[in-house]
SERO-4910 file (N, C-alpha, C, O; in steps of 0.05 Angstrom, whole numbers):
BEGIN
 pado doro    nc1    nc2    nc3   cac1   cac2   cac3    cc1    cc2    cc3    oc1    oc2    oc3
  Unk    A   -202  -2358    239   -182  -2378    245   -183  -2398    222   -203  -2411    217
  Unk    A   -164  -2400    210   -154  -2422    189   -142  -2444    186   -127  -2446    206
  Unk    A   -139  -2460    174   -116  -2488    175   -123  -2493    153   -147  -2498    148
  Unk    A   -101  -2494    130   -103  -2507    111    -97  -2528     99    -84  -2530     78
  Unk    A   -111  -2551    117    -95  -2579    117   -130  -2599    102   -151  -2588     93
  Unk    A   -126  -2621    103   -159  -2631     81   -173  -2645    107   -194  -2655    101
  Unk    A   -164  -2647    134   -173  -2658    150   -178  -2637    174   -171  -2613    172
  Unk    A   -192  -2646    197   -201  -2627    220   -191  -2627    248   -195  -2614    267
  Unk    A   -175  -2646    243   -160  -2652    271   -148  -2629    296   -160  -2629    318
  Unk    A   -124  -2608    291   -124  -2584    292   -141  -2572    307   -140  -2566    331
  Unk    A   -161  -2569    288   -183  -2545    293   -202  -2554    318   -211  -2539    335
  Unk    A   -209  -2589    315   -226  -2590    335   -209  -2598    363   -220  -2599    385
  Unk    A   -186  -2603    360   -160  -2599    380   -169  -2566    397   -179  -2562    420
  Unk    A   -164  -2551    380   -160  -2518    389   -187  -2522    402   -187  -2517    426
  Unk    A   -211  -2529    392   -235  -2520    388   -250  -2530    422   -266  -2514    432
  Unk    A   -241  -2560    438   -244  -2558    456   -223  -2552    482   -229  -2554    506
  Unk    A   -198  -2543    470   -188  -2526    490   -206  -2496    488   -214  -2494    511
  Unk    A   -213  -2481    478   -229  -2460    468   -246  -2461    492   -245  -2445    510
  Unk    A   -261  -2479    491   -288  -2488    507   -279  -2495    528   -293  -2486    546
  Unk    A   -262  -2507    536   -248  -2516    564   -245  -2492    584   -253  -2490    607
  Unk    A   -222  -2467    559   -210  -2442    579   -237  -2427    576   -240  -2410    593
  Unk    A   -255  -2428    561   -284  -2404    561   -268  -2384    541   -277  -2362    537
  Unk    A   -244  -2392    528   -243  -2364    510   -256  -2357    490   -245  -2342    474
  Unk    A   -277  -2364    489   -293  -2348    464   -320  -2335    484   -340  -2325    473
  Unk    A   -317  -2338    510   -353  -2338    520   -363  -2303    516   -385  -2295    520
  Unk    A   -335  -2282    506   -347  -2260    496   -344  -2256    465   -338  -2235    453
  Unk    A   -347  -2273    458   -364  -2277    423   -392  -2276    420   -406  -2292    433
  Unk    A   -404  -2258    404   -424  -2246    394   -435  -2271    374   -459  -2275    373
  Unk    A   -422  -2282    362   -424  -2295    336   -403  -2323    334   -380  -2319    342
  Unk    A   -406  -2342    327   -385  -2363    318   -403  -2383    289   -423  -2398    287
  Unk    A   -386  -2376    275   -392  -2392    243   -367  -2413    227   -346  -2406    215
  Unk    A   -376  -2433    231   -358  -2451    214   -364  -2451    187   -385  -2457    175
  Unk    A   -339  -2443    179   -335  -2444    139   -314  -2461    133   -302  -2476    147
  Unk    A   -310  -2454    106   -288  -2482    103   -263  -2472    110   -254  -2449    113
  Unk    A   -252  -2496    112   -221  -2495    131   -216  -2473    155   -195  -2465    164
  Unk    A   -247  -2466    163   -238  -2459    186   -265  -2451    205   -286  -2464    204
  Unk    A   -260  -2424    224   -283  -2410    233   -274  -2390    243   -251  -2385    251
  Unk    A   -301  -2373    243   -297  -2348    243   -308  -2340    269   -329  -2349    276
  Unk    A   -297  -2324    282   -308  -2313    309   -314  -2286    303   -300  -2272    289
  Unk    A   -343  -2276    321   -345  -2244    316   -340  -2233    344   -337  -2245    365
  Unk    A   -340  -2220    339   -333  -2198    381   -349  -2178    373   -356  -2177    350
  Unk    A   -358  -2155    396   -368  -2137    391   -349  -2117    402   -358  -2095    405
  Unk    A   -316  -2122    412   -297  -2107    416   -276  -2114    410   -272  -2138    408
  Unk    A   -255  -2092    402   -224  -2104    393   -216  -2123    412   -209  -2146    410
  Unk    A   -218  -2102    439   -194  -2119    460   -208  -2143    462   -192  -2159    471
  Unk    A   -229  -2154    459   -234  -2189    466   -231  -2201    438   -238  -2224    434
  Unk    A   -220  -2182    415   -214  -2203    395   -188  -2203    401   -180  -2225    407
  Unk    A   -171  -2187    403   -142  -2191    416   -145  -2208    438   -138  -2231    433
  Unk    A   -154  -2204    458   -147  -2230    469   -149  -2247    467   -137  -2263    481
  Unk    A   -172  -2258    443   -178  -2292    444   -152  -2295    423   -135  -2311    428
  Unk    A   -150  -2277    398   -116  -2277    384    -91  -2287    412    -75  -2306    413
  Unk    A    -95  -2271    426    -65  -2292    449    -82  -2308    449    -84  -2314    426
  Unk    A    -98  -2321    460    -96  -2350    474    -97  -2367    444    -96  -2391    445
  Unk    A    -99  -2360    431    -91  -2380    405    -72  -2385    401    -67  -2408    394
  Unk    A    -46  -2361    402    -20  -2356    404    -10  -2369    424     14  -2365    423
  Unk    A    -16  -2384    443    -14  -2385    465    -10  -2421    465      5  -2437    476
  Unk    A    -28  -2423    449    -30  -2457    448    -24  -2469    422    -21  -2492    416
  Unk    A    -22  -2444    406    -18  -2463    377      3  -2450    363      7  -2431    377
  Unk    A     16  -2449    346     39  -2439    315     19  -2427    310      1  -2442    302
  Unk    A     13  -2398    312     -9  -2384    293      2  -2356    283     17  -2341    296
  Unk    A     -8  -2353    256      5  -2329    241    -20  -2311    236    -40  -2317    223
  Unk    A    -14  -2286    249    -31  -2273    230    -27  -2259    203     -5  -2262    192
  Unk    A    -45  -2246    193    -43  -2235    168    -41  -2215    166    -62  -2202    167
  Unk    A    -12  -2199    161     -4  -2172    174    -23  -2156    162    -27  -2136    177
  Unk    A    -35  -2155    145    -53  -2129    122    -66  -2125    150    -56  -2109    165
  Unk    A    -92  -2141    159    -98  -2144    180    -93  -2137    206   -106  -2119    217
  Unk    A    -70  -2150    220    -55  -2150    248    -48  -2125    250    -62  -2112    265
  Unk    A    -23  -2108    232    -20  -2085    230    -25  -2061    235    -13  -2042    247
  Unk    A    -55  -2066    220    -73  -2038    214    -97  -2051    211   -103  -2062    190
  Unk    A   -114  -2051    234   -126  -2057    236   -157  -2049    225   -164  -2031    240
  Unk    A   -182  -2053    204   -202  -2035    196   -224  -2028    216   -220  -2028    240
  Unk    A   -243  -2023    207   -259  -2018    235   -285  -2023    241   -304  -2011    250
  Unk    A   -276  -2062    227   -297  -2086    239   -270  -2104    244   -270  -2128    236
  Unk    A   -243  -2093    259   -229  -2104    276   -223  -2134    257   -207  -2151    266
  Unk    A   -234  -2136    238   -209  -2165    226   -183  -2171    231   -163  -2156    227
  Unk    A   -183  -2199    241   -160  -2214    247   -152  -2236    237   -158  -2254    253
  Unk    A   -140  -2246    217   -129  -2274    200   -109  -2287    220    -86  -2281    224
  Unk    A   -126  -2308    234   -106  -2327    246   -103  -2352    230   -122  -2368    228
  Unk    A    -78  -2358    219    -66  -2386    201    -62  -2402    221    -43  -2396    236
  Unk    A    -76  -2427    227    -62  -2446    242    -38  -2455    224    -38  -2450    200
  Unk    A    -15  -2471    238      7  -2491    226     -6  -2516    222    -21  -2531    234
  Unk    A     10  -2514    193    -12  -2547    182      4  -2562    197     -9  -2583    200
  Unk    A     26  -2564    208     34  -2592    216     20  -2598    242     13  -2581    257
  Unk    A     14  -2630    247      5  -2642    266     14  -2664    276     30  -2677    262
  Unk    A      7  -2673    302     16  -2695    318     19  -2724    290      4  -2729    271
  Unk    A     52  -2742    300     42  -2763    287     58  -2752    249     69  -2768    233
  Unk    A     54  -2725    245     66  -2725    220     84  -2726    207     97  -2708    219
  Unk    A    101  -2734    187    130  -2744    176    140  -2713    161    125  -2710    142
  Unk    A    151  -2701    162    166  -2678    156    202  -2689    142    219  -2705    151
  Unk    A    203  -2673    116    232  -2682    104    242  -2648    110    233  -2629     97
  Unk    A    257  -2647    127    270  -2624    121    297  -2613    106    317  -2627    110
  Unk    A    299  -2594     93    323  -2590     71    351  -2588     90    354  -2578    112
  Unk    A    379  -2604     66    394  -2593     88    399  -2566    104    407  -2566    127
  Unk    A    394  -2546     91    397  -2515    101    378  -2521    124    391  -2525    144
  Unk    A    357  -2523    129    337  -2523    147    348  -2542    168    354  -2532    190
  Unk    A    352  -2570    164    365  -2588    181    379  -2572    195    371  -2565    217
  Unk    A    405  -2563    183    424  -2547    193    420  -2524    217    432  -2519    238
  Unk    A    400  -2513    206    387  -2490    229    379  -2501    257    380  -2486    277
  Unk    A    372  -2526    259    354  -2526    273    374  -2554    288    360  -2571    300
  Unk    A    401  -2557    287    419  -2561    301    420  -2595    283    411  -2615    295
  Unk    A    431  -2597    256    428  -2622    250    417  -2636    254    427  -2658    253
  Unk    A    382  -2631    262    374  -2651    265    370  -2685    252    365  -2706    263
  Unk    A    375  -2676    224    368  -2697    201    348  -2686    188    335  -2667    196
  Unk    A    341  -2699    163    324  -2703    139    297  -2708    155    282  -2691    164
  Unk    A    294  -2734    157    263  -2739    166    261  -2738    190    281  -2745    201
  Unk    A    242  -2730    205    225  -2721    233    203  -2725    231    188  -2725    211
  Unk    A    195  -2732    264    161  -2735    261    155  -2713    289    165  -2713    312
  Unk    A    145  -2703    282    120  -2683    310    110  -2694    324     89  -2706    324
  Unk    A    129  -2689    342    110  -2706    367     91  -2696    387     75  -2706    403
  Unk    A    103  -2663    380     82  -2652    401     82  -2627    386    102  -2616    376
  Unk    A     43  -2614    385     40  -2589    380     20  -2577    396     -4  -2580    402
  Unk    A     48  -2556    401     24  -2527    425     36  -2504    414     40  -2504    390
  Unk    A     43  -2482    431     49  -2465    417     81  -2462    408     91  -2441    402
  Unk    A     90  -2482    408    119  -2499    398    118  -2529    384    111  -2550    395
  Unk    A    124  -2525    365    126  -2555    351    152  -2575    371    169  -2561    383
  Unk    A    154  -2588    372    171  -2613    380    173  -2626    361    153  -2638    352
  Unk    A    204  -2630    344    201  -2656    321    232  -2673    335    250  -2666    351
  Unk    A    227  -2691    323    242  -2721    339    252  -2730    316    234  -2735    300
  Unk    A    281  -2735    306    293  -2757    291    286  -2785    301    300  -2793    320
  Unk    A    270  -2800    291    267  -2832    301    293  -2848    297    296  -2868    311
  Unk    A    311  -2841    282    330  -2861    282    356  -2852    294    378  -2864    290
  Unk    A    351  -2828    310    373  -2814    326    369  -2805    359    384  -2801    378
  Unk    A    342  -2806    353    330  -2789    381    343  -2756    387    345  -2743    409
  Unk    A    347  -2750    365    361  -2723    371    325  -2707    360    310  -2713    342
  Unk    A    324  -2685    382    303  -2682    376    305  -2649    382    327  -2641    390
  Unk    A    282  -2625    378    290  -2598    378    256  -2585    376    238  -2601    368
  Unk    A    250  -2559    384    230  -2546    385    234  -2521    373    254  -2508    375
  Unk    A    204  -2511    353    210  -2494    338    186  -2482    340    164  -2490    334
  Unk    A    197  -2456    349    167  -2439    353    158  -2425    331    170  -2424    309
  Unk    A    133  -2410    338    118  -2398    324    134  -2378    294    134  -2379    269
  Unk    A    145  -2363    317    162  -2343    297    190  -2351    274    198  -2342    253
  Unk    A    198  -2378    296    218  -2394    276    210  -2409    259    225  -2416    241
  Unk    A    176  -2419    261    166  -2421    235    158  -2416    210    161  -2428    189
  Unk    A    149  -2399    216    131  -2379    206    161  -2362    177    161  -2358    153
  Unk    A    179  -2357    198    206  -2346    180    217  -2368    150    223  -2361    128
  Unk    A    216  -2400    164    215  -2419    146    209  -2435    142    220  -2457    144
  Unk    A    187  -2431    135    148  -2450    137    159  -2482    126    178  -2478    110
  Unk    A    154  -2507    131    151  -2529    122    128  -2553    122    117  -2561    143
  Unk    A    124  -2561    103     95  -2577    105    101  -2602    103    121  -2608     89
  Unk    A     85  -2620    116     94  -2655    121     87  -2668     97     67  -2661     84
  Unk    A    103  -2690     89    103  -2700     73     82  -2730     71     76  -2742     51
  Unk    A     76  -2736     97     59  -2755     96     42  -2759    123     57  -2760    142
  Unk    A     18  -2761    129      2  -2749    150     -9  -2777    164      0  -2798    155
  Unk    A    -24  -2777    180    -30  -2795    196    -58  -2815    174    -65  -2838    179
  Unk    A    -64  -2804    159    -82  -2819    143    -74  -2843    125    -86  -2863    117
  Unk    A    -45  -2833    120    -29  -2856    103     -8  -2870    117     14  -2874    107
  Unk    A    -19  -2884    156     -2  -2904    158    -12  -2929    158    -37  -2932    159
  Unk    A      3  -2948    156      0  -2965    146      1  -2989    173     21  -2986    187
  Unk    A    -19  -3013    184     -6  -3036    201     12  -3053    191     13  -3064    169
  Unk    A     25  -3053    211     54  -3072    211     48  -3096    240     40  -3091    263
  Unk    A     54  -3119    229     74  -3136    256     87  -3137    266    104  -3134    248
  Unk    A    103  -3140    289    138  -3136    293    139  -3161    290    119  -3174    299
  Unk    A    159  -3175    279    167  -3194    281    195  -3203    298    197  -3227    305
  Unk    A    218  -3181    303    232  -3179    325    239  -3153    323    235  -3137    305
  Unk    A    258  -3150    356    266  -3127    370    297  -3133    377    305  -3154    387
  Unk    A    306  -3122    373    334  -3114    390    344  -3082    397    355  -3065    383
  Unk    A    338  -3083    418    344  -3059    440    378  -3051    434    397  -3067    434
  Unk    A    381  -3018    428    403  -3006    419    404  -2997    448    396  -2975    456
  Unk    A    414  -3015    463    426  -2997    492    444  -2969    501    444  -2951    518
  Unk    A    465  -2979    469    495  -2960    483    479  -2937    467    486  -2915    474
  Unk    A    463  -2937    450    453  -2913    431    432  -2901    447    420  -2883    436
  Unk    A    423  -2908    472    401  -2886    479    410  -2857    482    434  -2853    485
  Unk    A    395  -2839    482    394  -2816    496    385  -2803    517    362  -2801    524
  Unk    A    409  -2794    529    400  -2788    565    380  -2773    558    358  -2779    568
  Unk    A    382  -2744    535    364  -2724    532    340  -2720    530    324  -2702    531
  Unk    A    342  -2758    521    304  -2759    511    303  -2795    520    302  -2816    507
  Unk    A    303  -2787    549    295  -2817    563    270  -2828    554    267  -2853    555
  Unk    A    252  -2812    546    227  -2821    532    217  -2841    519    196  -2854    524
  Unk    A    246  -2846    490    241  -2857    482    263  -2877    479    283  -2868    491
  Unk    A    270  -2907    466    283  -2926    460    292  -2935    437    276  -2946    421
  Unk    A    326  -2931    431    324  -2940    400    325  -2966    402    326  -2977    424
  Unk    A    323  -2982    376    318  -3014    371    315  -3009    340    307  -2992    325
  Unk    A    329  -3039    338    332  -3046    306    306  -3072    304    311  -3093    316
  Unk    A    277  -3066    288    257  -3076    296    255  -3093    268    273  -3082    255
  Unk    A    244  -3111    254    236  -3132    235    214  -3131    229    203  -3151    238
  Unk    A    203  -3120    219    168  -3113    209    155  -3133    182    169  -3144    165
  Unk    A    123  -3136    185    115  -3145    162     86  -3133    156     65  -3140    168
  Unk    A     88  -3113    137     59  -3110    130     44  -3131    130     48  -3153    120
  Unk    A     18  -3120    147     -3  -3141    148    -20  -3145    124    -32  -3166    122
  Unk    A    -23  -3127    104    -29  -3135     79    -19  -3151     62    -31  -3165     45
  Unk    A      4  -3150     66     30  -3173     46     21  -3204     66     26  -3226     56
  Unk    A     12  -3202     84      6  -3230    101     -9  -3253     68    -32  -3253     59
  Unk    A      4  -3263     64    -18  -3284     43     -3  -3281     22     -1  -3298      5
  Unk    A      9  -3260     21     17  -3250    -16     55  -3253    -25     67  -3259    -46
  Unk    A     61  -3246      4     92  -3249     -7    108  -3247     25     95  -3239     44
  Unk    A    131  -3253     27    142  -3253     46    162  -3233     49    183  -3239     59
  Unk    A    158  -3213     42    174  -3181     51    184  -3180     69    168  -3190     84
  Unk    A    207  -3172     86    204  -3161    121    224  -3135    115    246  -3132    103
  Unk    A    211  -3124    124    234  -3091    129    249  -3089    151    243  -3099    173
  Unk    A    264  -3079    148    278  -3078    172    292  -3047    182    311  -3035    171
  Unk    A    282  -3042    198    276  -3005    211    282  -3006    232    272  -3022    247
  Unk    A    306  -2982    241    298  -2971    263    281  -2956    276    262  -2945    263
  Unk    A    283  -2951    305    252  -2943    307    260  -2933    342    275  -2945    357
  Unk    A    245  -2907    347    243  -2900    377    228  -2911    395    221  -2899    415
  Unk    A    221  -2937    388    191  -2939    397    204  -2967    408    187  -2984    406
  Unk    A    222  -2973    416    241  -2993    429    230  -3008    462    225  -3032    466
  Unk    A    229  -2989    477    214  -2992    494    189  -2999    502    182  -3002    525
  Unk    A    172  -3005    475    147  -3008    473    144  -3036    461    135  -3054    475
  Unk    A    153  -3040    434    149  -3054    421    164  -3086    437    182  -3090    454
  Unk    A    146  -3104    422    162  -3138    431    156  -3148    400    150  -3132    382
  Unk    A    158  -3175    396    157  -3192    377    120  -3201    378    112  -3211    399
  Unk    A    108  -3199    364     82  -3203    361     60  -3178    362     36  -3180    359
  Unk    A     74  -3155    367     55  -3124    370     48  -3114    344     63  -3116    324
  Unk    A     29  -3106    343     27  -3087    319     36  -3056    324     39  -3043    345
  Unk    A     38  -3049    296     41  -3018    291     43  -3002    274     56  -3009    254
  Unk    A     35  -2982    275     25  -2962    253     52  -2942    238     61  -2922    249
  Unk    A     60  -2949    218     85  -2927    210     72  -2917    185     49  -2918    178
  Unk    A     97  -2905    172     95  -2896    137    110  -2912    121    134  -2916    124
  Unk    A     97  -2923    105    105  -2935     83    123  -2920     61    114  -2912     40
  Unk    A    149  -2917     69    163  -2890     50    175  -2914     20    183  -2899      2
  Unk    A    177  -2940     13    178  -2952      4    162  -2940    -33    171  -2938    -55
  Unk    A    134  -2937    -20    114  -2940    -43    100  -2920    -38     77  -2920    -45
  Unk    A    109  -2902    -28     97  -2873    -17     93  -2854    -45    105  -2861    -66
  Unk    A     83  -2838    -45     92  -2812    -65     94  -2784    -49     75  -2773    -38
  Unk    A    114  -2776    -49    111  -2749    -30    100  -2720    -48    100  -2720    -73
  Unk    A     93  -2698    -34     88  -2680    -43    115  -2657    -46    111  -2636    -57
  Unk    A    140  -2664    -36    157  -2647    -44    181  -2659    -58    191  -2680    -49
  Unk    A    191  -2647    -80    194  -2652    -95    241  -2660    -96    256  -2675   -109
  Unk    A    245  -2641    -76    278  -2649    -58    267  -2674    -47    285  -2691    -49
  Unk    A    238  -2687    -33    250  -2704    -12    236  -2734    -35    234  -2757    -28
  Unk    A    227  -2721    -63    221  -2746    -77    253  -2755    -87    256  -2777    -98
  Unk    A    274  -2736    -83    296  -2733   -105    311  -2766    -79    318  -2789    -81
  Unk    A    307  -2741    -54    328  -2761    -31    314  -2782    -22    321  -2790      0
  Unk    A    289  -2799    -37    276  -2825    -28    288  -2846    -35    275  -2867    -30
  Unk    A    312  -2850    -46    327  -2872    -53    348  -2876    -23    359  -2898    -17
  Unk    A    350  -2846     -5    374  -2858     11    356  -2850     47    365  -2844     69
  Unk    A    321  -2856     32    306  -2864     61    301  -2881     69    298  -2896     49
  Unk    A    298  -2898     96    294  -2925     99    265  -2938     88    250  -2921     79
  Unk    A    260  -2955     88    230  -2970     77    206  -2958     93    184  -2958     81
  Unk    A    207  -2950    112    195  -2948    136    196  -2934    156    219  -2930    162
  Unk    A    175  -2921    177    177  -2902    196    165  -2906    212    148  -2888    214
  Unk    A    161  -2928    235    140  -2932    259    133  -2906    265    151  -2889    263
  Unk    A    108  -2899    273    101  -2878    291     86  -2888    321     88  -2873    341
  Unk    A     73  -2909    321     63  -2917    344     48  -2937    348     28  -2941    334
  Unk    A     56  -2958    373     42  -2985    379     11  -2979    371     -4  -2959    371
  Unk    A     11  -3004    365    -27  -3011    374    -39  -3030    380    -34  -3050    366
  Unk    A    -57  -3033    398    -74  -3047    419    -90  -3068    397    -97  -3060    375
  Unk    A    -93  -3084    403   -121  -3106    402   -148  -3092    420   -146  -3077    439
  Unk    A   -173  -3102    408   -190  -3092    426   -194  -3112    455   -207  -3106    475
  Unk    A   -183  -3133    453   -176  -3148    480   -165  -3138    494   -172  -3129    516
  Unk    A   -139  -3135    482   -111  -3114    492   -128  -3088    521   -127  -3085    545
  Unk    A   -145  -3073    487   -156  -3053    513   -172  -3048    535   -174  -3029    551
  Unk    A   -190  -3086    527   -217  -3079    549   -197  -3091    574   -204  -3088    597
  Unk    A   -174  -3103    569   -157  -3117    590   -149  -3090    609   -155  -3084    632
  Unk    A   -134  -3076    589   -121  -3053    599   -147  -3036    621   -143  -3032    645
  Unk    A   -171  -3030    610   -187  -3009    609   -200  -3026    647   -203  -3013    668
  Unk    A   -204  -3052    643   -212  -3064    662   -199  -3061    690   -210  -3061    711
  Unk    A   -161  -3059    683   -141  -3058    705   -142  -3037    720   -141  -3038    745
  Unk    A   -145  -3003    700   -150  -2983    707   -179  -2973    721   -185  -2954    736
  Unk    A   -198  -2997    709   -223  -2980    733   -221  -2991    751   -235  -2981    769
  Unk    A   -207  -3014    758   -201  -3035    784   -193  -3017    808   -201  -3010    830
  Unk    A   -166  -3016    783   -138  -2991    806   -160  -2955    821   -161  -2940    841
  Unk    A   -172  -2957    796   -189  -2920    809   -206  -2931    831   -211  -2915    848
  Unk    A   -220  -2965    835   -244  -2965    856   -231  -2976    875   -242  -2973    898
  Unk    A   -208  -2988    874   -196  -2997    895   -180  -2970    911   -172  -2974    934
  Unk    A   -176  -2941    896   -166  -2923    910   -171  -2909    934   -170  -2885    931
  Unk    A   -175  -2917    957   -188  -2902    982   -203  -2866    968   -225  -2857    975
  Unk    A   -176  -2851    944   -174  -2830    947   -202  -2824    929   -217  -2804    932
  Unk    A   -207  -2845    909   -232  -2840    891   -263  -2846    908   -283  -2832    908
  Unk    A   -257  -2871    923   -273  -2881    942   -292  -2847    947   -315  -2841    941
  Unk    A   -266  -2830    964   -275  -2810    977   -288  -2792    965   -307  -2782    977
  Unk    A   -282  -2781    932   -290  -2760    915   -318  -2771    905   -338  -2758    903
  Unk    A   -315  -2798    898   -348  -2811    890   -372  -2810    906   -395  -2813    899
  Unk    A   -360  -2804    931   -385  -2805    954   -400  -2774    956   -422  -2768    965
  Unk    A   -381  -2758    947   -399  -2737    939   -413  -2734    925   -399  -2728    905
  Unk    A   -443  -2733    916   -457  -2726    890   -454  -2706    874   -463  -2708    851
  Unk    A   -441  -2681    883   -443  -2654    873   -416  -2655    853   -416  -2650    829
  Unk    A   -394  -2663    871   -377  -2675    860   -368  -2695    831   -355  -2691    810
  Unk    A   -385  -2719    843   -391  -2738    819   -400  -2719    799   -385  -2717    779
  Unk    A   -428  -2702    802   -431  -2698    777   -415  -2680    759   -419  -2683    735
  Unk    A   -398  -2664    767   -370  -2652    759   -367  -2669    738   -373  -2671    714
  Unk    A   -351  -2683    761   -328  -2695    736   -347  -2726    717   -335  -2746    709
  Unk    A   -372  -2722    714   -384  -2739    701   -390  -2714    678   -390  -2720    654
  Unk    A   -394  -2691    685   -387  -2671    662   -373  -2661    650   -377  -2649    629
  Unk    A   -345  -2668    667   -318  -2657    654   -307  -2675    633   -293  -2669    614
  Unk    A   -323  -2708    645   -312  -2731    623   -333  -2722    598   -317  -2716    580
  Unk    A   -357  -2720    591   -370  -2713    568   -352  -2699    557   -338  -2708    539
  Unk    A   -350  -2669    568   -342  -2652    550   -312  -2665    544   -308  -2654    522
  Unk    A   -296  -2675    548   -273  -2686    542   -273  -2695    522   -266  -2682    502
  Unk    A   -287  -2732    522   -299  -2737    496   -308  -2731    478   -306  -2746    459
  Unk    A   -322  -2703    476   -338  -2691    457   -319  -2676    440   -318  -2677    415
  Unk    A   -299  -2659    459   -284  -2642    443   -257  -2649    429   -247  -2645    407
  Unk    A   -247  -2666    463   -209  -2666    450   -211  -2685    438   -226  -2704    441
  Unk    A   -192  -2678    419   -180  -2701    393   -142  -2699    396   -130  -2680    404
  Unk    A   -135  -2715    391   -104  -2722    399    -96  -2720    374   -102  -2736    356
  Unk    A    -72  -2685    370    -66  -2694    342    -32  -2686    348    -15  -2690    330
***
């Protein structure tokens, strides 16, 4: 299993669903190398099957030399899709076009074994599976490592512009200020943004800086003159914010008659005092 992306997110995503469903527990062998790991079996059919459940949850390609014709220590090249939760994608017009006008820039909002990408400044949004990828591969232009905090400084809610189709989210024309420029200059951008519903005047939040960016493809360095400054991808908390939040929620679980009842079991408790470890330990949100 592979991903050829410089970070691990992905992999340790897959890695405790893996451990969650038990699909590896007839593996002989498991070795982490770079950009990926390798599983051994001591039979085809349980390397085929752990191949579906990869297929199953993720954009994965195999490597036909491989898949095909198989040799007879059963090798299998599974490519994860580099794209991940959170990431900015420029797609070409031909590609746009395919995939129902979506627009130029998109962000991924969700990856399983279908990508979900979302126009932020349209809410027109579309899913593209494995095989429709794979036919015309595209790689993001700027990843969750290079966003940047912002302030809002105001909101105004695009009412008549929502979308029934994707009640989810909220457009709004939002007023931003890098919090690094705080001291140095008085900049404000001004972006739309899906994140309407969320955001107020005083929040922070995490976007892309397409302003002072450098992209890696070389059409969407051409069309950076007619992108906006900016790309919210998602609020963020104060750590007040969360012990507030975090406090309301264990309130609401002890005040629940229904938790009351599951806690009084010990056998029980220790369950799900194990199911929370392994949670922590494995999933990563990408």
């Amino acid at each position: 299993m592979r991903q050829y992306v410089p970070h691990m997110r992905t992999l340790n995503y897959l890695e405790g669903l893996i451990y969650k469903h038990g699909a590896c527990d007839s593996a002989a062998k498991i070795k982490q190398v770079q950009q990926g790991v390798d599983f051994f079996f001591a039979r085809k059919s349980d390397a085929m099957k752990f191949f579906d459940f990869l297929s199953s949850v993720s954009p994965v390609q195999p490597q036909s030399r491989f898949h095909k014709q198989l040799v007879s220590q059963y090798n299998i090249a599974a490519v994860v899709c580099p794209i991940c939760h959170n990431d900015l994608i420029y797609l070409s017009p031909k590609l746009s076009s395919r995939l129902g006008q979506i627009g130029p820039l998109v962000i991924c909002t969700k990856v399983r074994n279908k990508l979900t990408l979302l126009n932020p400044f349209t809410l027109k949004f579309c899913t593209v599976g494995a095989d429709q990828y794979w036919r015309a591969p595209f790689e993001p232009i700027l990843c969750t490592k290079q966003l940047v905090q912002s302030i809002v400084l105001d909101v105004v809610i695009n009412s008549s512009e929502v979308d029934s189709k994707c009640p989810r989210y909220a457009l709004a024309d939002v007023e931003i200020a890098r919090v690094s420029d705080f001291g140095k200059n008085d900049r404000i951008i001004s972006v739309r943004t899906h994140l309407g519903h969320l955001l107020k005047p005083g929040d922070h939040a995490l976007g892309y800086d397409l302003y002072g960016a450098n992209f890696n493809d070389n059409e969407a360095e051409e069309q950076k003159a007619s992108f906006p400054d900016a790309v919210l991808i998602q609020k963020t908390f104060l750590k007040s914010e969360r012990k507030t939040s975090k406090a309301c929620s264990e309130k609401k679980v002890h005040d629940s008659d229904y938790s009351k009842q599951i806690l009084s079991t010990s056998s029980v408790s220790k369950n799900l005092l194990h199911f929370g470890n392994i949670c922590e330990t494995y999933f990563i949100k990408v």
